[in-house]
Structure formats: C-alpha cells, structure tokens
C-alpha positions as CSV (number, residue, x, y, z in Angstrom):
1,X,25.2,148.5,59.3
2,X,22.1,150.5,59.8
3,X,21.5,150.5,55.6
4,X,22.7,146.6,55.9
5,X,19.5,145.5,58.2
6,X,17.5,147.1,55.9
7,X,18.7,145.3,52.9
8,X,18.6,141.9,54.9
9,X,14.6,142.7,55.5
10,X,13.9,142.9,51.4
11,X,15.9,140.5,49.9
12,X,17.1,136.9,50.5
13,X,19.3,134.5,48.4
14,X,16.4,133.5,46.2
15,X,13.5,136.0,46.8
16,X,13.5,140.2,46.9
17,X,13.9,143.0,45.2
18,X,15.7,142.3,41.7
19,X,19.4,142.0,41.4
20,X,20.4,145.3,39.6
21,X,17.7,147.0,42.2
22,X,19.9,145.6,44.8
23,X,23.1,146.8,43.0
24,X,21.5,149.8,42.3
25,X,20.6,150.7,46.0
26,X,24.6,149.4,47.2
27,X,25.6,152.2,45.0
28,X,23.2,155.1,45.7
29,X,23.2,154.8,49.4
30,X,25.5,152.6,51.5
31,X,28.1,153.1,49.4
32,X,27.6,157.5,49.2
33,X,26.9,156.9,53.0
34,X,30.5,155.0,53.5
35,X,32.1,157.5,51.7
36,X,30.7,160.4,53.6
37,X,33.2,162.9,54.4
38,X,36.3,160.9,52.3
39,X,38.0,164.0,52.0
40,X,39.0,164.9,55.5
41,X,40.2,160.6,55.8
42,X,40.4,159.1,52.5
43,X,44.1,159.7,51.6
44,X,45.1,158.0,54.4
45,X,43.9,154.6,53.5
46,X,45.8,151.8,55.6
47,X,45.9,147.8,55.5
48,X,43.6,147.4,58.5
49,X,40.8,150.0,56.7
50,X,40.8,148.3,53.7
51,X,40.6,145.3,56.0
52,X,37.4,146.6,57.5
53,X,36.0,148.4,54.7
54,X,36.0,144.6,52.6
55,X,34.1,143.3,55.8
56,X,31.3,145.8,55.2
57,X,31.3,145.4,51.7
58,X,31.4,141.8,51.3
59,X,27.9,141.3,53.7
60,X,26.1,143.5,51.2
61,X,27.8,141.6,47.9
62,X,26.1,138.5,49.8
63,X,22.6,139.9,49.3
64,X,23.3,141.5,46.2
65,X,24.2,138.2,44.8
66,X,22.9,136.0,46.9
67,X,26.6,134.0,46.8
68,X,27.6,131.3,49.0
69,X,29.3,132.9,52.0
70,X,32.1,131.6,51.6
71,X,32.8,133.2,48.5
72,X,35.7,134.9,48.2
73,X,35.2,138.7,48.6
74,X,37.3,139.5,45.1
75,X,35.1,137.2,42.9
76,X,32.1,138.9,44.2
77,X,33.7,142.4,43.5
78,X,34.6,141.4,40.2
79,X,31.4,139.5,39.2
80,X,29.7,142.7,40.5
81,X,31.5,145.0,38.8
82,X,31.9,147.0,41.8
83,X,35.4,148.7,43.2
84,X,36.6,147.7,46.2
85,X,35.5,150.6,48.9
86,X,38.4,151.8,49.6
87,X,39.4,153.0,45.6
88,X,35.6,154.4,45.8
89,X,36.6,156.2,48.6
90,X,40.0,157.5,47.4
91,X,38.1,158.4,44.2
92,X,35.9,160.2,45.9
93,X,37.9,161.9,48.2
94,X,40.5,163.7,44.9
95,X,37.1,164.4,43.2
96,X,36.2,166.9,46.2
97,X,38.9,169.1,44.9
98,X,37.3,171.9,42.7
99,X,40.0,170.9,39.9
100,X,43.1,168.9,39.6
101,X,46.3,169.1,37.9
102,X,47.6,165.8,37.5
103,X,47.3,162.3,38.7
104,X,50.0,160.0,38.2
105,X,50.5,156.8,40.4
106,X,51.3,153.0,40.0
107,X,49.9,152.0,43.6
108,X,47.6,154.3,44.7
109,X,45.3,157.4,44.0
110,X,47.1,160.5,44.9
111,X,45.4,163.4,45.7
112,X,46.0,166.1,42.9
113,X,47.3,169.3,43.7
114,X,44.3,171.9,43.9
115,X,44.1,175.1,41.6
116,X,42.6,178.3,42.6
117,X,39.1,178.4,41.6
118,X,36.6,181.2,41.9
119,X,33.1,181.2,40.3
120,X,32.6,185.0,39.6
121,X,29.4,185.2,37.3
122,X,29.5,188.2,34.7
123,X,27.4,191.0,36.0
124,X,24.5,192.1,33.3
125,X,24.7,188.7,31.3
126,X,23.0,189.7,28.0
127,X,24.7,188.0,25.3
128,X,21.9,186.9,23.6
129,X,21.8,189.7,20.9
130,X,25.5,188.6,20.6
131,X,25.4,185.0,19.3
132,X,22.8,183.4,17.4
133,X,21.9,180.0,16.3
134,X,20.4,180.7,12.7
135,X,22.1,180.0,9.7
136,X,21.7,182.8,8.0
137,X,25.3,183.1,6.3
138,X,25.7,185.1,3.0
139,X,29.0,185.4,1.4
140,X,30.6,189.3,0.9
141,X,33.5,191.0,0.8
142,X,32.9,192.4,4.4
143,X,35.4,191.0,7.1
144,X,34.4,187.6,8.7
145,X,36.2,185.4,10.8
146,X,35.6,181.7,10.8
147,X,36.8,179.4,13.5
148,X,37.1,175.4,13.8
149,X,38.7,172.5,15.6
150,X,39.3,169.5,14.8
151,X,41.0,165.8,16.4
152,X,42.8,163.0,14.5
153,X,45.3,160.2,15.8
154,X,48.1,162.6,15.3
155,X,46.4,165.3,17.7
156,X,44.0,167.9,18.2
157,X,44.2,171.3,16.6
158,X,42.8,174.7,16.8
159,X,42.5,178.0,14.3
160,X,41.3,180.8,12.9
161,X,40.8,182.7,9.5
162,X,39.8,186.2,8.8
163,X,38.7,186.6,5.3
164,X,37.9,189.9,3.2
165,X,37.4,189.9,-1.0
166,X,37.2,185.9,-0.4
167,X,41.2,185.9,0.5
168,X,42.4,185.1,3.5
169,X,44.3,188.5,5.6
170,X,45.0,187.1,8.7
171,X,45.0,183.5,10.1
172,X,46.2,181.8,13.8
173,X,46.7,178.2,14.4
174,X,47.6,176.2,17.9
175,X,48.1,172.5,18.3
176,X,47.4,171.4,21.9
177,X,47.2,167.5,23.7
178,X,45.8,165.1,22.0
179,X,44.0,164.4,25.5
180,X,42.3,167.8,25.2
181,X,38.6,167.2,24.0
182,X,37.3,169.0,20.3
183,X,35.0,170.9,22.3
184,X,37.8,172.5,24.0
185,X,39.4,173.2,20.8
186,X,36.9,174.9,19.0
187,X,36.4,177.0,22.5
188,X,39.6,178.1,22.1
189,X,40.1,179.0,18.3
190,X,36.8,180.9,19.6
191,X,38.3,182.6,22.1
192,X,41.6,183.4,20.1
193,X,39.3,185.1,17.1
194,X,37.7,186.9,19.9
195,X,41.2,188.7,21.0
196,X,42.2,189.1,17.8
197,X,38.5,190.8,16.7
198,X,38.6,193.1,20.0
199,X,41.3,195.5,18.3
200,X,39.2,196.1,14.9
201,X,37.2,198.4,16.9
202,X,34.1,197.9,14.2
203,X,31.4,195.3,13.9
204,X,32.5,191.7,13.1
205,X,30.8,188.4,12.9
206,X,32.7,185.4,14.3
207,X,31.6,182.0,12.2
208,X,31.9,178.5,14.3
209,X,30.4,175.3,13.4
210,X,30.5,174.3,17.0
211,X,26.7,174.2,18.5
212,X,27.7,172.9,22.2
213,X,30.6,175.9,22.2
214,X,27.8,178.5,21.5
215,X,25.1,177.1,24.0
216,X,28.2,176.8,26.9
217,X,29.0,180.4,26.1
218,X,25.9,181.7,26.5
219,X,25.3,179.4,29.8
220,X,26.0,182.1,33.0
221,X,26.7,179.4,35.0
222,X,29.4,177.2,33.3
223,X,32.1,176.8,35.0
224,X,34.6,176.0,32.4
225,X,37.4,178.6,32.7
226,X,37.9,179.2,28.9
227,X,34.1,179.7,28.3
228,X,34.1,182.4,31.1
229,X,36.7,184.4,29.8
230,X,35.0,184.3,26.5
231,X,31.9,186.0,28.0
232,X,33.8,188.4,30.1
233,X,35.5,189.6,26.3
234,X,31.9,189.6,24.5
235,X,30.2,192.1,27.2
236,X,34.0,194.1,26.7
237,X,32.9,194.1,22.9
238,X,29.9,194.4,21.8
239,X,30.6,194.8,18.3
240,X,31.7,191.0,17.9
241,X,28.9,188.8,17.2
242,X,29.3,184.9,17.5
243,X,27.0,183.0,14.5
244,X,26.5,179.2,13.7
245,X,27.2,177.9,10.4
246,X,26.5,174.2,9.4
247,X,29.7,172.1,8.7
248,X,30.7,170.9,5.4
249,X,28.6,173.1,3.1
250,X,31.2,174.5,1.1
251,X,31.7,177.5,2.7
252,X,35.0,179.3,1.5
253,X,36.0,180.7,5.2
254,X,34.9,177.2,6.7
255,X,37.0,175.2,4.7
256,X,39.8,177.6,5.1
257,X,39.7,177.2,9.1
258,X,39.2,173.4,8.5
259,X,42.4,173.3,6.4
260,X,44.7,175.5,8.6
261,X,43.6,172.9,11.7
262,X,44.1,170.0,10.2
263,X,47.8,171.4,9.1
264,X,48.4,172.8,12.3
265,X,48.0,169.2,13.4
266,X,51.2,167.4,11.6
267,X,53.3,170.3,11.6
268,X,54.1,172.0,15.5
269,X,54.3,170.9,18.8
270,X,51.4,171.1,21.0
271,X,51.4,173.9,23.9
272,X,49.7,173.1,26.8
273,X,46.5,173.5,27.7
274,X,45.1,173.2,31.0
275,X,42.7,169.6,31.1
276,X,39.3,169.8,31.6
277,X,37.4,168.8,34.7
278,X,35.7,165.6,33.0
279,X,39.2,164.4,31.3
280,X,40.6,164.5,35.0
281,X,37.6,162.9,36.1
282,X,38.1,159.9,33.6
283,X,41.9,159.5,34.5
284,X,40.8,159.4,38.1
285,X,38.5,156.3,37.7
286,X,40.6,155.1,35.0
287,X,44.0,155.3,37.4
288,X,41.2,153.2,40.1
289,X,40.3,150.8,37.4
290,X,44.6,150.0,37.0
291,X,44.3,149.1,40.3
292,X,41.7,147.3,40.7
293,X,42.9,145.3,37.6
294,X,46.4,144.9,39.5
295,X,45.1,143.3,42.6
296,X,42.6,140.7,40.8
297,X,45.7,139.8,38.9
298,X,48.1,139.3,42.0
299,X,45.7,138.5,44.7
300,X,45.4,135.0,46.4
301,X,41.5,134.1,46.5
302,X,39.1,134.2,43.4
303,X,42.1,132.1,41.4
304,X,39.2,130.1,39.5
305,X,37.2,133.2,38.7
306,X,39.7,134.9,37.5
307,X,40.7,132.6,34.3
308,X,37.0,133.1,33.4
309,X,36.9,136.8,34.1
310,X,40.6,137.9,33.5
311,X,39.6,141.5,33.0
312,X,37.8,144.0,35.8
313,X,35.2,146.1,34.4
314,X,32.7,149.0,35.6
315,X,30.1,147.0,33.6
316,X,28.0,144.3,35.2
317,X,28.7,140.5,33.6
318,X,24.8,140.0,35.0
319,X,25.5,136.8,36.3
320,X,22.6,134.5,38.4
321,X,23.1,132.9,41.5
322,X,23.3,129.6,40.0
323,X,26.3,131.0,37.5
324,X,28.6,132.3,40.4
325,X,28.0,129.3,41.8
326,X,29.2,127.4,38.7
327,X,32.4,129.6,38.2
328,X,33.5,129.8,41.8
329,X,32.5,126.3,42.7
330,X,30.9,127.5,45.8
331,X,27.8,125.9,45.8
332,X,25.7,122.7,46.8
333,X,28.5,120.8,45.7
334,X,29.8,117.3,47.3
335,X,33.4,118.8,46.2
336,X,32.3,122.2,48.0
337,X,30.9,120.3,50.8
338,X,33.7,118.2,51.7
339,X,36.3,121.1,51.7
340,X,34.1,122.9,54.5
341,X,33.9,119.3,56.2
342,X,30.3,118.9,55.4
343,X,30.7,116.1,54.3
344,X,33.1,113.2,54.5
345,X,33.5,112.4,50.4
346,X,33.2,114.4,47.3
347,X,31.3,111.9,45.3
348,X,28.3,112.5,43.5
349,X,25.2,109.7,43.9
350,X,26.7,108.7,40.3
351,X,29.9,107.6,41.5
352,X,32.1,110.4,40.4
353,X,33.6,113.7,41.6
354,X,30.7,116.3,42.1
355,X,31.9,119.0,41.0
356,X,30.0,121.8,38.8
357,X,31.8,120.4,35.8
358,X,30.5,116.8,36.4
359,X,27.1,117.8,36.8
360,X,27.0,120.0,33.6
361,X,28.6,117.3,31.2
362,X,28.9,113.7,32.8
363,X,26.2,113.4,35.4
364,X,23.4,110.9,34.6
365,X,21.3,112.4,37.0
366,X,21.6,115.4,35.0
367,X,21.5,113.6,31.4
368,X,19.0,116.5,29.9
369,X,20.9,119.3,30.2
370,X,24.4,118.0,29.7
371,X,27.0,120.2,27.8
372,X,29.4,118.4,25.1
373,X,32.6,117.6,27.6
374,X,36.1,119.9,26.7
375,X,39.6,118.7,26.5
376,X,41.3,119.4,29.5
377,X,43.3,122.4,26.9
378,X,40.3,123.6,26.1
379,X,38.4,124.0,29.3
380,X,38.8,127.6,30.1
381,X,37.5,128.6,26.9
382,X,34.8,126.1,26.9
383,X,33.5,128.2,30.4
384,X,33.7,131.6,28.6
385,X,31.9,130.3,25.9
386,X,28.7,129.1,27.6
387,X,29.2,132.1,29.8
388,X,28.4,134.6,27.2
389,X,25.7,132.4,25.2
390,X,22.7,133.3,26.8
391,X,20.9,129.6,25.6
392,X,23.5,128.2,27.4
393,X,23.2,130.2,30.4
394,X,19.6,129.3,30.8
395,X,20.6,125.5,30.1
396,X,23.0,126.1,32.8
C-alpha cells in the first residue's frame, strides 16, 4: 500500500506520468515488492490469497489505466497485459530453484523438482591460446575434426567428423529433443569431438561454425553445465585447439558434419538431454500464460471484453481510457449510469439507448464522428476492426 500512495500522488485518471511509465513502475517495484520472498509462501496459493492479492492489484490497474472503478478486475488484467499476482508469484517462486526438471500441470504451477547445482569455476582459466576466432582455415591432409548442429521440424541433431587425406576416418552423430536449442547442439557435438580428440594424444584442431558456443566456452563464469565440462576437458588437454570457421563456404569437413546432422535427424531416436535453464524458464511463463488463458475463458466478469480480446497476451493492446471505456461499457454512460442507480433511465438526450454503440454510430449529438452501423452478426468484428485501426481509434 506503501508503493500504492505514491502512485496515487503522480498520476490521476486523466493527468500523470504516461501510461506505459505507470505500467512500467507496477512491474519493476510493487509487483517485485509483492513477490518478495515467493519461495518460502508461493506454492501454497489459496482462494482467499488470490482473493486478496486481486484487491491490491486491481487499485493499481485503476491508476495505471485510469478505468472506471467499477471495472471488472479481469478486463483490466487482460487489457493490461498483466498476470494475475498470484501466477506472478508462483512464477516467481519455481524460478528461485537453481534448475528445474520438469513442469507439467493443467491447474496450477508446480514447483519443479530441484537438481544439484554447484558453480565450481576452473582453477588457472587460460583457454585463450586454445580457441580462436580467426578464420584462418587451410585445407591438408593433417587430422581435423569439424563439428555442427543443426534444427529442422523433424528435430534437432548433433555430430562430428574427423577427416585425414580429405576422407572421412571417424564420425559420431546424436539426435536429441526437438525442444533442445541449436546452441545446445553444437555445444554438444563440441563436447563429443573433444572426448573423442583427448585419446589422440597429439595436437588437433577442432572446426565449429558456432560463434556463441566459442565465446560461452571461453566465458569462466557460465553456468551452463555442458560448457563447463568442456573447459574442465580443454585445460586436461592442451593439445586440442577449438577454431571458427564461417558456414557455408564449401569447406569439405563442414559439409561432411552438416550432412551426418541433418541425417542423424530422420533416422534415430532422440536421447535425452537435460533442458536448458532459459527453455524451462519459457515453459514456466508459458504453463502461467495456459492459465491465465483458462480463467479469462471460464470466468464470470469481463464477458463483453472478452469477445473483443478472446486471447491473453504478455503484450500490451495500448489501449486509452476512453477505449476501455468503450469495450467494457463502463463509462459516462446513461446505460452505465442507470445500472449503478445513478440515474433513473438509460436514454440518451436523443431519445435512444446511450450506450457506447449509440454514441459512435446513431447519436446526433455525435453526427461528426459517427462510424458506419454493423449488422447485429457482424458486431463483434466490427469492434476489432476499429480496435486495431489506429484512424479509427483516434476517431473513437
């Protein structure tokens, strides 16, 4: 409430700080402030919290939008594009784990079960004479090893080649999720030539077209288990040297690696993988978004709203005042005003109902700015168009 006061001091229903400042500010400090500590309380979300927590939450969608108070609290979280605190919360309170190894539920966000995590930095990290970034690739008969990855719509693959006299002696290839990321593919065909590589006992250069792999290896503090044991093998070895090569130049050992993982791809089953931090990260908020979808769908206020905006979103609709009004109908209305008992008719000065639809295509009073008026079939589609016509959002 303390954050609340302060919001009430800079910003009114039609003055203050701009909108997306305001939206801005909800999200950087009363909500990280309401979801202090979420790990010690946020799995055990009951009716009554979420209750509560759409109170507090609701007063600061008010200012943000500068609604009608009586506007229902889904609408507002809806047109704002902001989760109901109590996902936010449970969100926040699986992403204090230091990893997660699945998340899989039709009514709520379950806390993942925790893996074993220990940040153990190499001692004497000097890779640097050990990977380079120049292109500086001539072909020979010497030993190389080239390394790709690669994702299609069938799946992601990973492999390896070792060429010598420009013929291929030994090869690998994996096929792992199609959820795993390419970067995570081309770490591991990396880390695969690497063990293969630390048994020739004799210099060896290692050829990936994968920048971001090289850079994360030689980053001390990533925290990507795949990349660390990748450094750990490199100090073990110091006759294996990692080198760039640009994609798609023709190379022979390139093309070879290219070829084995796009065959790997159609042919074998994928093994498993362990999923990176971010991917759990976007099933988290994407498992919060199913849920958020869910209740808009079956709640019981915002029924008007919702056949304008039948999809929630993480992305502002950047509605004005005078829109929400418009699409929720709570407004300086006489419709509006005689459902609250304000006043004792619903007629306009014209004659007619005065609802937002009235004034916007019938009105005489409002002749100027009058919209061509929809068949009653055709009504819903009519709102979504001028909705998303930005001349007819300023006529509106």
């Amino acid at each position: 409430m303390y954050h609340y006061q302060h919001l009430r001091r800079i910003v009114g229903k039609i003055w203050g700080i701009n909108k997306n400042i305001r939206r801005l500010l909800y999200k950087t400090v009363i909500e990280r402030t309401l979801c202090h500590g979420a790990s010690a309380w946020g799995h055990n979300m009951t009716s009554r919290l979420q209750k509560k927590l759409d109170s507090i939450q609701r007063l600061v969608f008010l200012y943000i939008t500068g609604a009608y108070r009586t506007t229902p609290t889904a609408a507002l979280q809806v047109v704002t594009c902001l989760q109901p605190l109590h996902l936010q919360i449970q969100q926040g309170a699986t992403h204090l784990h230091p990893t997660f190894s699945q998340l899989y539920s039709a009514q709520q966000i379950t806390r993942a079960k925790a893996v074993e995590f220990i940040f153990t930095p190499p001692p004497n990290f000097l890779l640097h004479n050990q990977i380079s970034f120049i292109e500086n690739h001539i072909h020979s008969r010497a030993n190389a090893m080239y390394t790709d990855g690669s994702n299609t719509d069938e799946g992601t693959g990973s492999a390896y080649c070792i060429l010598e006299n420009y013929g291929i002696i030994a090869s690998w290839q994996g096929k792992i999720d199609h959820s795993n990321s390419v970067f995570e593919s081309e770490i591991l065909a990396i880390r695969m030539a690497i063990e293969a590589a630390s048994s020739l006992h004799r210099p060896i250069k290692i050829w990936t077209e994968s920048l971001s792999s090289l850079m994360a290896i030689l980053n001390p503090k990533s925290h990507h288990s795949m990349v660390r044991e990748i450094q750990t093998l490199l100090l073990s070895h110091r006759h294996i040297n990692l080198r760039w090569l640009k994609a798609h130049t023709g190379y022979l050992g390139n093309e070879c690696a290219d070829q084995l993982t796009k065959e790997v791809i159609t042919k074998v089953d994928p093994f498993l993988l362990r999923k990176s931090l971010s991917y759990l990260k976007s099933e988290i908020k994407s498992a919060a978004l199913s849920i958020f979808q869910d209740n808009w769908d079956n709640g019981e206020t915002g029924r008007s709203t919702l056949d304008i905006v039948p999809r929630v979103s993480n992305k502002p609709v950047g509605w004005s005042r005078e829109e929400i009004m418009f699409v929720t109908g709570h407004g300086p209305f006489p419709s509006y005003l005689h459902r609250f008992n304000l006043r004792t008719h619903d007629n306009c000065s014209c004659g007619e109902k005065g609802d937002p639809i009235h004034y916007a295509t019938k009105c005489r009073f409002t002749l100027s700015w009058h919209f061509q008026i929809p068949t009653a079939s055709l009504k819903l589609q009519w709102l979504k168009n001028i909705l998303t016509n930005n001349l007819s959002r300023t006529q509106l």
